[in-house]
VMD Tcl script that draws the C-alpha trace (Angstrom):
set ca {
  {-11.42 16.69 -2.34}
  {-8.33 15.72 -1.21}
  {-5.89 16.64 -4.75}
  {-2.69 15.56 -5.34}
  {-0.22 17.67 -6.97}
  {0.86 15.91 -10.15}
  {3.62 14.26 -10.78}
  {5.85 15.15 -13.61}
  {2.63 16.67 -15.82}
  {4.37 16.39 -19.00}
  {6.24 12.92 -18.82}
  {2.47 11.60 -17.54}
  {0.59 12.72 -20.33}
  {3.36 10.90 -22.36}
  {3.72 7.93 -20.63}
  {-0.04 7.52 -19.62}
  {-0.89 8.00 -23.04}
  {1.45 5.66 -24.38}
  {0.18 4.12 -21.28}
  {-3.39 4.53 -20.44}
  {-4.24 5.72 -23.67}
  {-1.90 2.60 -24.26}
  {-2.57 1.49 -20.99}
  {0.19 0.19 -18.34}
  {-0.66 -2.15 -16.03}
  {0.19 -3.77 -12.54}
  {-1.36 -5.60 -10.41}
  {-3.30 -5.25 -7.92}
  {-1.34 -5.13 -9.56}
  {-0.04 -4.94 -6.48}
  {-2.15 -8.25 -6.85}
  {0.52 -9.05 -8.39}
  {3.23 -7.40 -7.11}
  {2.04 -8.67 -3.34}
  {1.86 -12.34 -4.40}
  {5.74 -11.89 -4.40}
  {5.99 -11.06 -1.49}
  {3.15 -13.09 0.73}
  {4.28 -16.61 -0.74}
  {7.11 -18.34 1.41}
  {5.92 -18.37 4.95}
  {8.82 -21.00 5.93}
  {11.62 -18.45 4.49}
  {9.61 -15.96 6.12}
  {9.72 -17.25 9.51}
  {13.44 -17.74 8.79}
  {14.38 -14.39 8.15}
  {12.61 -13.06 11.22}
  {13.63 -15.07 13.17}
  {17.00 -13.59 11.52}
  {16.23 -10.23 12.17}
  {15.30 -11.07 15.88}
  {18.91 -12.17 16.39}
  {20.44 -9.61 14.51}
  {18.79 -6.79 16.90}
  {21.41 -6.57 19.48}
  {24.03 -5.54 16.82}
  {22.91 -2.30 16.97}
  {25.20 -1.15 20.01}
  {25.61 2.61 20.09}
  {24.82 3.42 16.47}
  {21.97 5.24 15.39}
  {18.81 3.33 14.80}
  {16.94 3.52 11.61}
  {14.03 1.68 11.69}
  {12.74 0.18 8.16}
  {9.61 -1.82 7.27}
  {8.57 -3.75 4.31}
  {6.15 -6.49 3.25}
  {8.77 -8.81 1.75}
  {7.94 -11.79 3.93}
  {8.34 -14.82 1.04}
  {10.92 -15.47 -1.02}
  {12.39 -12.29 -1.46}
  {12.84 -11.29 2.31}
  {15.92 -13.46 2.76}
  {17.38 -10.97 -0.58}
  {16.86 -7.58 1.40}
  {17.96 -9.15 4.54}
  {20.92 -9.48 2.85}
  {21.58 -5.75 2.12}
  {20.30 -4.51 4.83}
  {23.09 -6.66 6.75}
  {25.64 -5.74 4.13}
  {25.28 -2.28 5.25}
  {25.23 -2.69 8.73}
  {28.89 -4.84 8.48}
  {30.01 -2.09 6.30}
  {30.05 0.86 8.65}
  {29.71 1.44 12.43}
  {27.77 4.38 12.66}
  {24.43 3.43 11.31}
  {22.01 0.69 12.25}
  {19.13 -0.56 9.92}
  {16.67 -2.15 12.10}
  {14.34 -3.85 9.34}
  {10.96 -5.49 10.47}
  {9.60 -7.64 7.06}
  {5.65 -8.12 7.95}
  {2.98 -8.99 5.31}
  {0.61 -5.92 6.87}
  {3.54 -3.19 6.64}
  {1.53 -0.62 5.57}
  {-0.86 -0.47 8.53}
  {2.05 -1.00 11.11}
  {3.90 1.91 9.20}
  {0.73 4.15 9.44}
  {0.57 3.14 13.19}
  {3.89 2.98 14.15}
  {7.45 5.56 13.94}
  {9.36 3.74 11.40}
  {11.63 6.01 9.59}
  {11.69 3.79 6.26}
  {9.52 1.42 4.04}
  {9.17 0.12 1.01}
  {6.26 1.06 -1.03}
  {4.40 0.14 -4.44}
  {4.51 2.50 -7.02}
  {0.91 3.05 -7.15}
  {0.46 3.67 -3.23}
  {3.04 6.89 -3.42}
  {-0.04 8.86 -4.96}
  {-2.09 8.22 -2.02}
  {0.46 8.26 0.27}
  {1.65 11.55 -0.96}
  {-1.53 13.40 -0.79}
  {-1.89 12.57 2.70}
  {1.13 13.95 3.28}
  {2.42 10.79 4.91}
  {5.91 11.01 2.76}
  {8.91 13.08 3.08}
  {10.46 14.49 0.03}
  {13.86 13.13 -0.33}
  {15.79 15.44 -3.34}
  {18.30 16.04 -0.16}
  {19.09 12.56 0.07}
  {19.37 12.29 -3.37}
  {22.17 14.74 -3.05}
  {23.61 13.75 0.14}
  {23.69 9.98 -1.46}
  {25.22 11.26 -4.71}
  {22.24 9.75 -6.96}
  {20.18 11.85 -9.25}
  {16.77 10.52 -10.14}
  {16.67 11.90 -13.72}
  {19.72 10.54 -14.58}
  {20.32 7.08 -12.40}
  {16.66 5.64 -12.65}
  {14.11 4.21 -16.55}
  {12.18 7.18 -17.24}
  {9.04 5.85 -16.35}
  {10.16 6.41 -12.46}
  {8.90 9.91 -13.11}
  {5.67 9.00 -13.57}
  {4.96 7.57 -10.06}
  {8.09 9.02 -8.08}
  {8.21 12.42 -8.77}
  {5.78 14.96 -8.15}
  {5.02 18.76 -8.80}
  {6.69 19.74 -5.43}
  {9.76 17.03 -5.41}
  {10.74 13.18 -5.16}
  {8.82 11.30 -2.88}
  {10.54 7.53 -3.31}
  {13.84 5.74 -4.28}
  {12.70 3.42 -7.35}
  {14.10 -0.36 -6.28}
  {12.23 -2.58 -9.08}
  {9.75 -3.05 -11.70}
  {7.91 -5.77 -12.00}
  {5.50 -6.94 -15.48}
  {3.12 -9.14 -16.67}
  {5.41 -12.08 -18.44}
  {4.07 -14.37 -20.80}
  {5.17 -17.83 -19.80}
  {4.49 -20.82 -21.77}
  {4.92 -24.66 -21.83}
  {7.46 -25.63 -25.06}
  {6.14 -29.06 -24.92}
  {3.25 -27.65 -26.64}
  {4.11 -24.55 -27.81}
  {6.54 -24.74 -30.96}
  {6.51 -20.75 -31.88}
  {5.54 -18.64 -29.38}
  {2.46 -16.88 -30.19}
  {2.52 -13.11 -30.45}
  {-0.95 -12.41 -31.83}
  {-4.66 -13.67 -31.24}
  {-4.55 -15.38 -34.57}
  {-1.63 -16.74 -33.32}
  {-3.57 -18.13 -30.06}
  {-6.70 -19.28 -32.23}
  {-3.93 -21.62 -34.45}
  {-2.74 -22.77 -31.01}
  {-5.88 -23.89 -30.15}
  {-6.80 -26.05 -32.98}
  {-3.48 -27.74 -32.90}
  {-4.10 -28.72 -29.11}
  {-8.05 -29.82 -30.08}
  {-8.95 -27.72 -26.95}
  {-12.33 -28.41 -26.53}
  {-12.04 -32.11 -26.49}
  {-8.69 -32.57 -25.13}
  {-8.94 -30.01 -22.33}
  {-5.45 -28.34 -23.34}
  {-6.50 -24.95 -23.47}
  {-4.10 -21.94 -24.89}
  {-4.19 -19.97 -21.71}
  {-6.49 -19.67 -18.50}
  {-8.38 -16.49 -17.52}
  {-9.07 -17.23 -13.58}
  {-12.08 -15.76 -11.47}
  {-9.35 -14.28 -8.82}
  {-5.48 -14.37 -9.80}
  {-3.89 -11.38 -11.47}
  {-7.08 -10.11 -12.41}
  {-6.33 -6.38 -11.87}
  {-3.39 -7.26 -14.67}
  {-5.59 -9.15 -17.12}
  {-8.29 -6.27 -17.36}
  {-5.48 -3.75 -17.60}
  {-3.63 -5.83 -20.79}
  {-6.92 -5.90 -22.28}
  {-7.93 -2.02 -22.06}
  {-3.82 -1.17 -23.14}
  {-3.57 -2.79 -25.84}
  {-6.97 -1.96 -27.14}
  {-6.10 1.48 -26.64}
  {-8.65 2.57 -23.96}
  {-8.19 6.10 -22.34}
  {-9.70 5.14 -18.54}
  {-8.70 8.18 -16.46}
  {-10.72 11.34 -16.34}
  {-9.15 14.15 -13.83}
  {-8.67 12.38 -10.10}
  {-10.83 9.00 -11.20}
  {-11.01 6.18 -13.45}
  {-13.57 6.71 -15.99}
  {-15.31 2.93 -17.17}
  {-18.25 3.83 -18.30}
  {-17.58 3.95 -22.35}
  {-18.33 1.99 -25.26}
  {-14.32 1.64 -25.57}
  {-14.18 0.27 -22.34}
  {-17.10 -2.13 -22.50}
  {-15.60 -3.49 -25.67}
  {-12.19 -4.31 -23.85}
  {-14.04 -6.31 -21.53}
  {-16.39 -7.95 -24.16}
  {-13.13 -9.35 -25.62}
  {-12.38 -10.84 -22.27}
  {-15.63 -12.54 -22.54}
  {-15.38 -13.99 -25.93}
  {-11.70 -15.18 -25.49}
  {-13.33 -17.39 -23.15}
  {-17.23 -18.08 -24.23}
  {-16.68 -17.34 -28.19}
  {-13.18 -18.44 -28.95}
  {-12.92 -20.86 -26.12}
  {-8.74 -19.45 -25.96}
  {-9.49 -20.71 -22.09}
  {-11.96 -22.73 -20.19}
  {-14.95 -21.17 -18.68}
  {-15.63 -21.67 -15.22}
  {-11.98 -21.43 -13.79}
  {-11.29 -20.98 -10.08}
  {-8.83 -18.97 -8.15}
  {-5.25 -18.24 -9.57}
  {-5.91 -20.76 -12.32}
  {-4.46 -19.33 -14.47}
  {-1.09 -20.31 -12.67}
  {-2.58 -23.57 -11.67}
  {-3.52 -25.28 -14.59}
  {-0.41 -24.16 -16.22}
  {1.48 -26.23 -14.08}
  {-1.24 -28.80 -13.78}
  {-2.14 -28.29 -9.97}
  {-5.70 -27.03 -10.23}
  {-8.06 -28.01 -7.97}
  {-11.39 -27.19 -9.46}
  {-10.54 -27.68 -12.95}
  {-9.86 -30.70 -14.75}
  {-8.13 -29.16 -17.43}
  {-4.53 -27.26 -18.27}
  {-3.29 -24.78 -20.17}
  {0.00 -24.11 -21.83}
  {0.47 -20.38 -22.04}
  {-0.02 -18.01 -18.62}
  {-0.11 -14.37 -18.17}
  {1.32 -13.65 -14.59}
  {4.73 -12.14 -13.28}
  {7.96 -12.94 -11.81}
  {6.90 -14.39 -8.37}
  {5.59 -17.29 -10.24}
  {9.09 -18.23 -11.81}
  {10.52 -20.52 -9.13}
  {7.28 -22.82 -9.43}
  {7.09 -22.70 -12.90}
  {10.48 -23.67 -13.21}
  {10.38 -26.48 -10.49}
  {7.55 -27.92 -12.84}
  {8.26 -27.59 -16.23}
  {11.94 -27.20 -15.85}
  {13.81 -26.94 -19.14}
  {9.98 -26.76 -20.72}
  {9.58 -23.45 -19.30}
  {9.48 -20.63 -22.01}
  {9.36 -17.10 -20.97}
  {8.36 -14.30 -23.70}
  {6.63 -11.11 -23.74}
  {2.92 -10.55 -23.90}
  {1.08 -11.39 -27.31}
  {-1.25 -9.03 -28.59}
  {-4.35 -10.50 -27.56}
  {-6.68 -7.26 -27.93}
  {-5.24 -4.98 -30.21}
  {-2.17 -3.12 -31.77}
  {-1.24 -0.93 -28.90}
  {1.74 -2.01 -26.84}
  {1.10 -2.27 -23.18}
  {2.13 -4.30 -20.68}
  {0.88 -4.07 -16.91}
  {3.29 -3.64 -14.24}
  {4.08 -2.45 -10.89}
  {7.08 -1.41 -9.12}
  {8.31 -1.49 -5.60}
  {10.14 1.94 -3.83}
  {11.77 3.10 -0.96}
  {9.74 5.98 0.86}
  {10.60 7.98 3.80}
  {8.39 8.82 7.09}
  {7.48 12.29 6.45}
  {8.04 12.48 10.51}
  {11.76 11.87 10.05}
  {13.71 15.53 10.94}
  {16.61 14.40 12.32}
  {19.46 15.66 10.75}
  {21.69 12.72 11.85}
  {18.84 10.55 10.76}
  {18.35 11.93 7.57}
  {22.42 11.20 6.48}
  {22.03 8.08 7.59}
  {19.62 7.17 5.01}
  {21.51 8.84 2.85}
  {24.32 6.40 3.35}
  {22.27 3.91 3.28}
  {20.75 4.32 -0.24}
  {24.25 5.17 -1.32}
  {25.29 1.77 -0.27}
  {21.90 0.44 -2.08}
  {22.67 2.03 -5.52}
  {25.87 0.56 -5.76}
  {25.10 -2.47 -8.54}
  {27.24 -4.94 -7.32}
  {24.76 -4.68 -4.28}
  {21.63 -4.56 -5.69}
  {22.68 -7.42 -8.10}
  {21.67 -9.24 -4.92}
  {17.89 -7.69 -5.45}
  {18.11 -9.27 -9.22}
  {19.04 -12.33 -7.28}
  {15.27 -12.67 -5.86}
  {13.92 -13.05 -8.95}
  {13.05 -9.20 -9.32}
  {14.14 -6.45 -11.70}
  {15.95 -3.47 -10.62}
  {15.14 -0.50 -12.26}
  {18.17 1.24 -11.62}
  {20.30 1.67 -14.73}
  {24.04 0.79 -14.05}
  {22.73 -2.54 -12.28}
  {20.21 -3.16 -15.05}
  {23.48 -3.22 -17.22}
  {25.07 -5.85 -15.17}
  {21.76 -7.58 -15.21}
  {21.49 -7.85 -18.71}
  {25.01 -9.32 -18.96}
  {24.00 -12.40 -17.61}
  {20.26 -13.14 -19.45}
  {20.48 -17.14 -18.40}
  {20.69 -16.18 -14.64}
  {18.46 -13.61 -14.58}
  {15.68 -15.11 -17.70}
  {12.55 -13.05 -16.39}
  {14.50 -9.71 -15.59}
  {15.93 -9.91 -18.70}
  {12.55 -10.11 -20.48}
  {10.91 -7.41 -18.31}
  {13.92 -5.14 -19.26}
  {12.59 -5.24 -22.69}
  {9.37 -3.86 -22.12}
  {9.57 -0.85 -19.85}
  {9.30 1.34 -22.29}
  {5.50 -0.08 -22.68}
  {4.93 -0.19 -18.99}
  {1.73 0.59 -17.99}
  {1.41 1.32 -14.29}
  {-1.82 2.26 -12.07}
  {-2.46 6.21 -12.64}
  {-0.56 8.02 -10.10}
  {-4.29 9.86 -8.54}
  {-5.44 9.54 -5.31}
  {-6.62 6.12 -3.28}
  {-6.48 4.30 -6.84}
  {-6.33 1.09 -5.13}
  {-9.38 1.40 -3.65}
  {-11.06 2.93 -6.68}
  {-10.56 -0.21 -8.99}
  {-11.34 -2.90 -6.54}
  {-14.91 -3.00 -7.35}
  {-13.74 -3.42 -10.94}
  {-11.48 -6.48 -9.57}
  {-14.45 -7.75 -7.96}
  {-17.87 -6.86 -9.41}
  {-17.06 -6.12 -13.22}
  {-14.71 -8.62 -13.44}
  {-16.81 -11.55 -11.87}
  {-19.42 -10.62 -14.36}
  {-17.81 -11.11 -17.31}
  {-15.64 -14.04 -16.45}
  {-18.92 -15.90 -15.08}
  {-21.65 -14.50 -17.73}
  {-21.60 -16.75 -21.09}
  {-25.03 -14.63 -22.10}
  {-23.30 -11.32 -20.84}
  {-25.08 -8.67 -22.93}
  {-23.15 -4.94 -23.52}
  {-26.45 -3.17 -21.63}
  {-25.62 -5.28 -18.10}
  {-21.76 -4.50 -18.37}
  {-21.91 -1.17 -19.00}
  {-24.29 -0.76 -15.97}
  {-21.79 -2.18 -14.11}
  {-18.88 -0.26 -15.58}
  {-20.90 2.63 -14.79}
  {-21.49 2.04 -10.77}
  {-17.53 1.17 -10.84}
  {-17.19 4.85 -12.08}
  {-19.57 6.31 -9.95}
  {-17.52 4.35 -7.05}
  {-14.18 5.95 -8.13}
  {-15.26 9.33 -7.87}
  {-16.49 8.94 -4.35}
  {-13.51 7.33 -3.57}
  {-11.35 10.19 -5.33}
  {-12.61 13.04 -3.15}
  {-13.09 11.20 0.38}
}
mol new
graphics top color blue
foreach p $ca { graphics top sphere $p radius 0.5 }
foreach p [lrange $ca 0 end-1] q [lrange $ca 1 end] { graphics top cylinder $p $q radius 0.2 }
display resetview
């Protein structure tokens, strides 16, 4: 079994408990999180095509090569530091490569640099694919106890060092639609009122959506958080208890019982009928549980009728909110000494806010806490990162244990199809399914 050595034991059990036993989300979270960066392909093919020219500027410096999956909207936004540190010096020479499969071409390839979710440094740590970085913490004059939220300890830091420079967190935001939506609902109460007053059922103006496919990993994740669930048991996610079933029940009902959405809903509908674009549903919705890579098309839509708030509590009283993050990480094959202070420099020239304002400037929110400060100075420009900010201390992020992306897709796929498609979805069918999901994740967790 292939065990990772945990990170920060202490700060876990704090944060996972006010987390898992709380729960913390994200997205496939990375769902989620990679929805940000896969939409765009036209600014995409723009900034490589950027990158392509700015190759030859290299000259005699020393090469560090850097990968990420930022190839929508957000590419153009590290493009621009990257660049910014290039013009600033002469002796260093980022060569960045933004491609939507990063993670395979960084497996395959020498790059010295990526970036990487928060809830891939687990597995990428145990396979010893990361190098610790404390000494370019120092070189770089940043101190990851003291620079970085708190809950960076729970997916950065590990019982034998630092294995990743926190950039971002992203969360689940609750957008909604003030046309319809006078005070923003905060409970499920508050939802159930909501959906009188629109006449949902014959008017097809439903609360919220809860899609088939679409921020799924997230919406499961909200539900077992706030209803307190504990789902993590050693190196696996545990599903098979009467907790958990009930988390998911509720799931069911909002839809089937309580008819807070309509049943039958396609891919990312939850998204699309909130902005009135679905195409296999002929009805909308006025409240939407996604993240901040759905701001720019909410915003072209509903324009001054966009709301933005913080998740209601739609399952019970603990707060939780799913998120993800994104990091820098370092090739574990990088020696070089040379090499080495030139990332150093690098992420010194990162960590300076008035440059990674330009990150807040993509729509995301940096994590680190002098730019979060500037950030929060200007709430109108930056609306969603200004939200997020307030709910990190609820954060709930995938459980820093080995392959955990792999050991919850058949709960993205299987479990969750069930109960989204089931109206006559009895407890003894779920929990068999919950069950082979567990059986799943322990495989997974010692291959």
């Amino acid at each position: 079994m292939k065990k990772m050595k945990k990170a920060c034991s202490l700060v876990l059990a704090g944060v996972l408990a006010a987390s898992l036993a709380g729960c913390s989300g994200g997205q496939e979270t990375e769902t989620s999180a990679q929805a940000q960066t896969e939409a765009g392909s036209e600014a995409a093919s723009e900034t490589q095509a950027d990158q392509q020219e700015s190759t030859a500027d290299a000259g005699d410096r020393l090469t560090i090569t850097f990968i990420n999956g930022f190839t929508g909207g957000d590419g153009p936004f590290m493009t621009k530091i990257v660049d910014a540190f290039n013009e600033s010096q002469d002796k260093y020479y980022i060569e960045q490569l933004q491609d939507a499969d990063h993670y395979t071409k960084f497996k395959s390839d020498d790059f010295d640099m990526l970036i990487i979710h928060a809830d891939w440094i687990s597995t990428y740590h145990a396979l010893g694919l990361l190098r610790e970085v404390s000494d370019i913490y120092e070189m770089a004059g940043i101190s990851f106890e003291n620079d970085f939220h708190p809950i960076t300890q729970t997916y950065a830091k590990y019982d034998d060092g630092i294995f990743a420079f926190p950039l971002d967190l992203y969360a689940e935001t609750f957008y909604y639609n003030k046309e319809y939506v006078d005070e923003v609902p905060e409970t499920y109460e508050d939802m159930i009122a909501l959906r009188d007053k629109l006449d949902s059922e014959n008017t097809g103006i439903y609360p919220m959506a809860i899609p088939l496919t679409g921020d799924e990993q997230w919406a499961w994740m909200t539900a077992l958080g706030q209803s307190g669930c504990n789902w993590v048991e050693g190196e696996h996610i545990k599903m098979d208890t009467e907790e958990i079933c009930d988390a998911f029940m509720k799931i069911h009902d909002l839809i089937y019982t309580d008819h807070l959405s309509a049943a039958g809903l396609g891919s990312n509908d939850h998204f699309n009928t909130f902005i009135k674009q679905s195409d296999s549903a002929n009805v909308s919705s006025v409240c939407c549980l996604t993240g901040p890579w759905n701001y720019t098309a909410a915003k072209e839509v509903l324009g001054d009728n966009l709301g933005i708030g913080i998740l209601p509590q739609l399952y019970g009283d603990v707060k939780c909110v799913p998120a993800g993050g994104h990091t820098f990480g370092v090739s574990s094959k990088v020696t070089d000494e040379e090499k080495i202070a030139g990332i150093a420099e690098f992420m010194k020239f990162v960590y300076q806010p008035e440059i990674l304002l330009n990150w807040a400037d993509s729509g995301q929110a940096p994590i680190h806490l002098a730019t979060m400060e500037l950030v929060q100075q200007s709430p109108d420009k930056y609306p969603v990162a200004n939200v997020n900010y307030g709910i990190f201390d609820d954060a709930m992020i995938l459980p820093a244990i080995y392959n955990i992306r792999e050991q919850v897709k058949y709960v993205n796929s299987t479990v969750w199809s069930l109960v989204v498609q089931t109206e006559d979805l009895s407890r003894d069918d779920l929990m068999e399914e919950l069950k082979n999901a567990t059986e799943i994740a322990i495989e997974l967790s010692e291959s």
